[in-house]
N, CA, C and O of each residue as an XYZ file, in Angstrom:
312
protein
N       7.882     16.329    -13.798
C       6.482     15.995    -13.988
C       5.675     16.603    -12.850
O       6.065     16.261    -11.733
N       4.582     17.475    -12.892
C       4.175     18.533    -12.362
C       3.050     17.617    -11.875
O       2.529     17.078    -12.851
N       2.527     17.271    -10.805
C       1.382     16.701    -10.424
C      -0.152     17.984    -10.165
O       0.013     19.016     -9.514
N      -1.395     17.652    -10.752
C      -1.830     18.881    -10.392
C      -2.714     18.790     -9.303
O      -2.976     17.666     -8.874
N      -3.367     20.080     -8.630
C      -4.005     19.537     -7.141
C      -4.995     18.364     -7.389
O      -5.042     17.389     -6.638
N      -5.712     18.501     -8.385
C      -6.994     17.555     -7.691
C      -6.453     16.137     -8.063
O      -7.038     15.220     -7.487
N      -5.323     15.738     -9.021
C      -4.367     14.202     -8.636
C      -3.673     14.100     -7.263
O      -3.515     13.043     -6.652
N      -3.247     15.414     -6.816
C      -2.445     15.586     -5.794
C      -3.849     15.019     -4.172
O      -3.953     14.117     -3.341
N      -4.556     16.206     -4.571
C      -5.759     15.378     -3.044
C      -6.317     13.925     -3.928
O      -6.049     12.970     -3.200
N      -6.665     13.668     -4.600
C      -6.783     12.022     -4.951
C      -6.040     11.266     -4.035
O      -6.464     10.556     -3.123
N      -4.567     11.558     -4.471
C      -3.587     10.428     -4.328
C      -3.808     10.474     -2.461
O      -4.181      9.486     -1.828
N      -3.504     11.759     -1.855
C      -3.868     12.044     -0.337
C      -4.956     11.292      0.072
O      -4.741     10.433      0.927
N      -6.540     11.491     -0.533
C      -7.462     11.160      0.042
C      -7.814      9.701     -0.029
O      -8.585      9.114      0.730
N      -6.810      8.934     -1.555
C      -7.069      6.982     -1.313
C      -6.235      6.762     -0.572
O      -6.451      5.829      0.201
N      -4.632      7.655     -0.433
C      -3.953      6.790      0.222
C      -3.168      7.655      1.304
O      -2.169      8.296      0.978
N      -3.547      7.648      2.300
C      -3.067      9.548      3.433
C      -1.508      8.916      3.653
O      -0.533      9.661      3.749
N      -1.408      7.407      3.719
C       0.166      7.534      4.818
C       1.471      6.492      3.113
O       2.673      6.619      2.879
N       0.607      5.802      2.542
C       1.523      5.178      1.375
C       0.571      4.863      0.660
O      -0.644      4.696      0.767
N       1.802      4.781     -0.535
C       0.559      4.566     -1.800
C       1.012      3.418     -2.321
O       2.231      3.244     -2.323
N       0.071      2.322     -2.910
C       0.781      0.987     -3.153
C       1.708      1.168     -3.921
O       1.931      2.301     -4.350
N       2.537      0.003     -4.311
C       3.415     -0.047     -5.097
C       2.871      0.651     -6.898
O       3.111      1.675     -7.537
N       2.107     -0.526     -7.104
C       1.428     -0.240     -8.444
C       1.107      0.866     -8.941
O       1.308      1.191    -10.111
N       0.384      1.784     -7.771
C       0.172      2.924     -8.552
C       1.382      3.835     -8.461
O       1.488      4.685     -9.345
N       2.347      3.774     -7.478
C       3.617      4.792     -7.309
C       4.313      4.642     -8.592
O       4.574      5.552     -9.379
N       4.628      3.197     -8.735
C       5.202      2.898    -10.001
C       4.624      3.311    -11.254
O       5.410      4.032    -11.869
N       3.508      3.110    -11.871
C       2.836      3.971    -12.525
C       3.236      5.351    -12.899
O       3.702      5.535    -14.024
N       3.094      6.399    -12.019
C       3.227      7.449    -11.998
C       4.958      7.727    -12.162
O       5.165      8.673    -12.921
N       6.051      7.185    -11.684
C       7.240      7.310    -11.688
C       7.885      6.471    -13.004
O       9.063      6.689    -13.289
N       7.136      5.551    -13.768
C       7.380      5.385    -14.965
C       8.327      4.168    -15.101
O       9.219      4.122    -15.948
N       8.025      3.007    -14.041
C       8.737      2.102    -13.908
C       8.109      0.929    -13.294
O       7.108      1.191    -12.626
N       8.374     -0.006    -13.345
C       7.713     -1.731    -12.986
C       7.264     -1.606    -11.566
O       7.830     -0.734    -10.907
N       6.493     -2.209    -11.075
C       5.857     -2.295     -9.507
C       7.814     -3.185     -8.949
O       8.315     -2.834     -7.881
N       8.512     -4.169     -9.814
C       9.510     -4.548     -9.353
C      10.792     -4.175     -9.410
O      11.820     -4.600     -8.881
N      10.524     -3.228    -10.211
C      11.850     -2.393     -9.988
C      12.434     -1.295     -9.340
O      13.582     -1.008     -8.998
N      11.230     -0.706     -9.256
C      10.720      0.211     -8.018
C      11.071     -0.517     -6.597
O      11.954     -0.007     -5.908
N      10.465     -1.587     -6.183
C      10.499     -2.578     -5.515
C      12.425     -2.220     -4.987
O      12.993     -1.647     -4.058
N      12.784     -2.890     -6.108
C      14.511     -3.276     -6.625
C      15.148     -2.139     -5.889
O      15.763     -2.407     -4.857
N      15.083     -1.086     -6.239
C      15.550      0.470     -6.579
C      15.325      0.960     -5.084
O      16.182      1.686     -4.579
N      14.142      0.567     -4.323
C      14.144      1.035     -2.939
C      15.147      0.689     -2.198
O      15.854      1.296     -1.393
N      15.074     -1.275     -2.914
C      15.754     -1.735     -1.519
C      17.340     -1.563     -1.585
O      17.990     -1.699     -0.549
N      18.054     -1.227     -2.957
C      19.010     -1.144     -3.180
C      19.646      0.286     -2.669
O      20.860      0.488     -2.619
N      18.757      1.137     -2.341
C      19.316      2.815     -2.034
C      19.458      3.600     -2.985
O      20.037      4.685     -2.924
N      18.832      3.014     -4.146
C      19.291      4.044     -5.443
C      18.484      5.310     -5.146
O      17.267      5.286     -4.960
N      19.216      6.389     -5.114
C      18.201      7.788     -5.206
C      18.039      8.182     -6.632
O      18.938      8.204     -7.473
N      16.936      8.455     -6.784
C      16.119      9.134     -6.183
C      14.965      8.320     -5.418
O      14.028      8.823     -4.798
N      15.230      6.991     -5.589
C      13.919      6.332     -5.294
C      13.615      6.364     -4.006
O      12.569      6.719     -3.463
N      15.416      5.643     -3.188
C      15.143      5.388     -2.004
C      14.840      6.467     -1.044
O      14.975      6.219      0.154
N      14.356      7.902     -1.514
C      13.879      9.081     -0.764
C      12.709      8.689     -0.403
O      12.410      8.797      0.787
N      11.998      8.275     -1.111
C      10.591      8.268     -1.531
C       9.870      7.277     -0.357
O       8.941      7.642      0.363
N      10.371      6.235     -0.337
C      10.353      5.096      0.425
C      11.059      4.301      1.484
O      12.169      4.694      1.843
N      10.619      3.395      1.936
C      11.652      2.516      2.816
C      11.788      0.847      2.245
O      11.075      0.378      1.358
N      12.645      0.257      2.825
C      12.470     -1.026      3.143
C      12.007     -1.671      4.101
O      12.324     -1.107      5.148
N      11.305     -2.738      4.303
C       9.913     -2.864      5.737
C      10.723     -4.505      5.804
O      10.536     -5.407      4.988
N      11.308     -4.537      6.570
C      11.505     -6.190      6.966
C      12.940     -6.809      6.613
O      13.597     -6.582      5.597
N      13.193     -7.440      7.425
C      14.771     -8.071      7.013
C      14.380     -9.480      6.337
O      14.943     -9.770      5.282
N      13.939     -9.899      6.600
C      13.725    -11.721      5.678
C      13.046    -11.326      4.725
O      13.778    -11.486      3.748
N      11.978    -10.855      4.352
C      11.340    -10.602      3.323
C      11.254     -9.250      2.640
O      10.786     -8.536      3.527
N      11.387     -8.708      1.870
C      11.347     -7.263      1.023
C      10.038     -6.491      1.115
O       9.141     -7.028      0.465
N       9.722     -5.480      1.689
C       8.268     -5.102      2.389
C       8.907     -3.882      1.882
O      10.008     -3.527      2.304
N       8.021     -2.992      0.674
C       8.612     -1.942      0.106
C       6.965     -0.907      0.314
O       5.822     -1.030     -0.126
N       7.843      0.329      1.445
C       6.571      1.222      1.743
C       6.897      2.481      0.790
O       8.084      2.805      0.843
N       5.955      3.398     -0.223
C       6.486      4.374     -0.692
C       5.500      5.448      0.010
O       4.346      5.106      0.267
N       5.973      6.783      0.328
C       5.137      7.473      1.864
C       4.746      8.467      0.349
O       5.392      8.981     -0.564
N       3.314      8.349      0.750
C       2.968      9.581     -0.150
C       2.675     10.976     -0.593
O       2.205     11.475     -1.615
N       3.190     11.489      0.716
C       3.447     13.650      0.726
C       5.059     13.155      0.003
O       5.403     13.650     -1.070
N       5.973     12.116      0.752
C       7.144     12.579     -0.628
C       7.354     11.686     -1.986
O       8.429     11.616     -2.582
N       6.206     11.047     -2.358
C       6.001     10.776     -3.661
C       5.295     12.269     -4.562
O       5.521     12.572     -5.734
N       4.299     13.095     -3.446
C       3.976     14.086     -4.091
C       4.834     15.098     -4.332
O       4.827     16.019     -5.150
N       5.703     14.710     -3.329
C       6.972     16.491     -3.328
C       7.674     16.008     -4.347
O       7.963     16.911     -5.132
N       8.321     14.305     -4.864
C       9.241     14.491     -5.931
C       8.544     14.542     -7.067
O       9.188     14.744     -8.097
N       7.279     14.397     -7.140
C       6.321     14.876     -8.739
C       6.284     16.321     -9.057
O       6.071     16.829    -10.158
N       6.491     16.831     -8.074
C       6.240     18.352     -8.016
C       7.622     18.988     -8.464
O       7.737     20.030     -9.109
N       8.459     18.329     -8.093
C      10.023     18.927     -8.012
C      10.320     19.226     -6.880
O      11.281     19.985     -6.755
N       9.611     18.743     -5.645
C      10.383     19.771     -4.863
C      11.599     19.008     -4.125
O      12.107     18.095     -4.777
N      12.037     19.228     -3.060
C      13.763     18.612     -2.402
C      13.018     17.795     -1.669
O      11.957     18.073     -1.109
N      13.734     16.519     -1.681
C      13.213     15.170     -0.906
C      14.485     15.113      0.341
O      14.767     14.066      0.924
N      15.143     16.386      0.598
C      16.589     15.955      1.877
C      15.457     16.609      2.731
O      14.500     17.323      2.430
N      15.981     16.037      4.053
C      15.454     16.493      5.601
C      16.375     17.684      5.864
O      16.294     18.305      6.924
C-alpha cells in the first residue's frame, strides 16, 4: 500500500514524532487493540513500527517516518 506525498506530509505535519493509535490502525487495516496486542507481543511486522511504553500498564507508541516507510514498502531493519 503506496502512501502518496501529500498523505505522507499530512501524517508528518499532525503528527512529527507518533501517530495515535487510531489513526495508525486505520491505515494498517486493523483494530486500535490489536495493533495495541501485536506491538506488545513482538509480532513483526508490527513490532517494527512501534514500541511498548511502560511495564505495569501497556503504553503503545507507533513512530511515524516508520509507519510511513512500511506504507511505502520500504525495509523497517536498522
Amino acid at each position: 500500500m503506496l502512501v502518496d506525498n501529500r498523505a505522507t506530509n499530512k501524517l508528518r505535519r499532525e503528527y512529527p514524532n507518533f501517530t495515535p493509535l487510531k489513526v495508525a490502525s486505520e491505515l494498517l487495516g486493523v483494530s486500535p487493540r490489536q495493533l495495541s496486542k501485536l506491538v506488545a507481543e513482538g509480532r513483526e511486522p508490527f513490532c517494527l513500527l512501534g514500541a511498548n511504553i511502560g511495564t505495569r500498564q501497556r503504553y503503545i507508541r507507533i513512530y511515524t517516518e516508520r509507519l510511513i516507510a512500511y506504507l511505502n514498502g520500504n525495509s523497517l531493519e536498522d
